[in-house]
C-alpha positions as CSV (number, residue, x, y, z in Angstrom):
1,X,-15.3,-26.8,-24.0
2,X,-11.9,-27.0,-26.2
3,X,-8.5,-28.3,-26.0
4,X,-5.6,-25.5,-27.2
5,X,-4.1,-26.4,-30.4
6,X,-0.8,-27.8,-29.4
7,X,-0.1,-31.6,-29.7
8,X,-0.5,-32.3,-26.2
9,X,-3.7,-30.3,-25.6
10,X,-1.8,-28.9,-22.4
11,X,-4.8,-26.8,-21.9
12,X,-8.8,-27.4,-21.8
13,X,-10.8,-24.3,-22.2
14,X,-14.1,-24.1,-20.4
15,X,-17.1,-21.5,-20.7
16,X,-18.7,-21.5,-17.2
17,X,-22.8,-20.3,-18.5
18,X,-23.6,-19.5,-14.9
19,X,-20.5,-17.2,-13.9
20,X,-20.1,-15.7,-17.4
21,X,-16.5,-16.5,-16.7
22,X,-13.6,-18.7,-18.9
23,X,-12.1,-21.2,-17.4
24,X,-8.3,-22.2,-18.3
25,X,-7.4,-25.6,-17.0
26,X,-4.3,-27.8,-17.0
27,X,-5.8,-30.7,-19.2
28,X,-3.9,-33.7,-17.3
29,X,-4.6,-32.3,-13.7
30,X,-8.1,-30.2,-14.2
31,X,-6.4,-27.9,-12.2
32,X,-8.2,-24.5,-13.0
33,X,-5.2,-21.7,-14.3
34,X,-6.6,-19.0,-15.1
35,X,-10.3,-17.6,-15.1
36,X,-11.5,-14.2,-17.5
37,X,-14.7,-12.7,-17.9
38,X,-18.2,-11.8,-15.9
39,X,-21.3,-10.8,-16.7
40,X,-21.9,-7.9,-18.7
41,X,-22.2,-6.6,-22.7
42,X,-18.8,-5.1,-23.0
43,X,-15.6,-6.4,-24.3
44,X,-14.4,-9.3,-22.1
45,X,-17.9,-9.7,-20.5
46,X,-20.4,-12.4,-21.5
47,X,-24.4,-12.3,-21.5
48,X,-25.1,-16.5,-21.6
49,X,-21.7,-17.9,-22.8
50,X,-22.9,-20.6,-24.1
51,X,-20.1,-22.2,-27.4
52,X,-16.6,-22.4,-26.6
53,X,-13.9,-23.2,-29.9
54,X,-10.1,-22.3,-30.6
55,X,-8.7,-22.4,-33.9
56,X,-5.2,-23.7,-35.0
57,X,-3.5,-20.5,-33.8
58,X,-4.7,-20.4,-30.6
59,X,-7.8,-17.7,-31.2
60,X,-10.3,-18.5,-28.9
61,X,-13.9,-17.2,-29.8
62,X,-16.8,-17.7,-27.3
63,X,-20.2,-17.1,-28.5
64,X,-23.1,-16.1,-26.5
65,X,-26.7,-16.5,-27.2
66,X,-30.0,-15.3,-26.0
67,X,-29.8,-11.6,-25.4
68,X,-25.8,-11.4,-26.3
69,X,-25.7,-13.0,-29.6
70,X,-22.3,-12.8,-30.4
71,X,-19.0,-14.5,-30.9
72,X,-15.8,-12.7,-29.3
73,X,-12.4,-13.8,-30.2
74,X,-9.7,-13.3,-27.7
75,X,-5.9,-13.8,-29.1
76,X,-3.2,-15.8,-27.2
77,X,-1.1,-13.5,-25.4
78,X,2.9,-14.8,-25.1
């Protein structure tokens, strides 16, 4: 799990292993925003999601591990 880089931490970022899925949540309400990703070994998809970080720019990178063994970085879209 992360917080977004902003002061607040508006957002918590969550990396659902079972779905292979993102979760994007309002941090004060847990209210879940947004959702991106499913199983698979393309671009977007995940194969055990596992580590969740962002960076101070708002990259996110989610790495996988077991057969996926990776890290995918998704930019913040305005």
């Amino acid at each position: 799990m992360a917080f977004s880089p902003d002061e607040a931490q508006r957002y918590l970022y969550v990396m659902n292993g079972r779905n292979e899925q993102v979760h994007v949540l309002d941090h004060q309400s847990g209210e879940i925003l947004s959702t991106f990703g499913r199983p698979g070994h393309q671009a977007g998809n995940f194969t055990h999601g596992h580590t969740i970080a962002v960076d101070s720019v708002g990259n996110m990178y989610v790495a996988e591990t077991a057969t996926g063994r990776r890290v995918q970085k998704f930019r913040p879209v305005n």
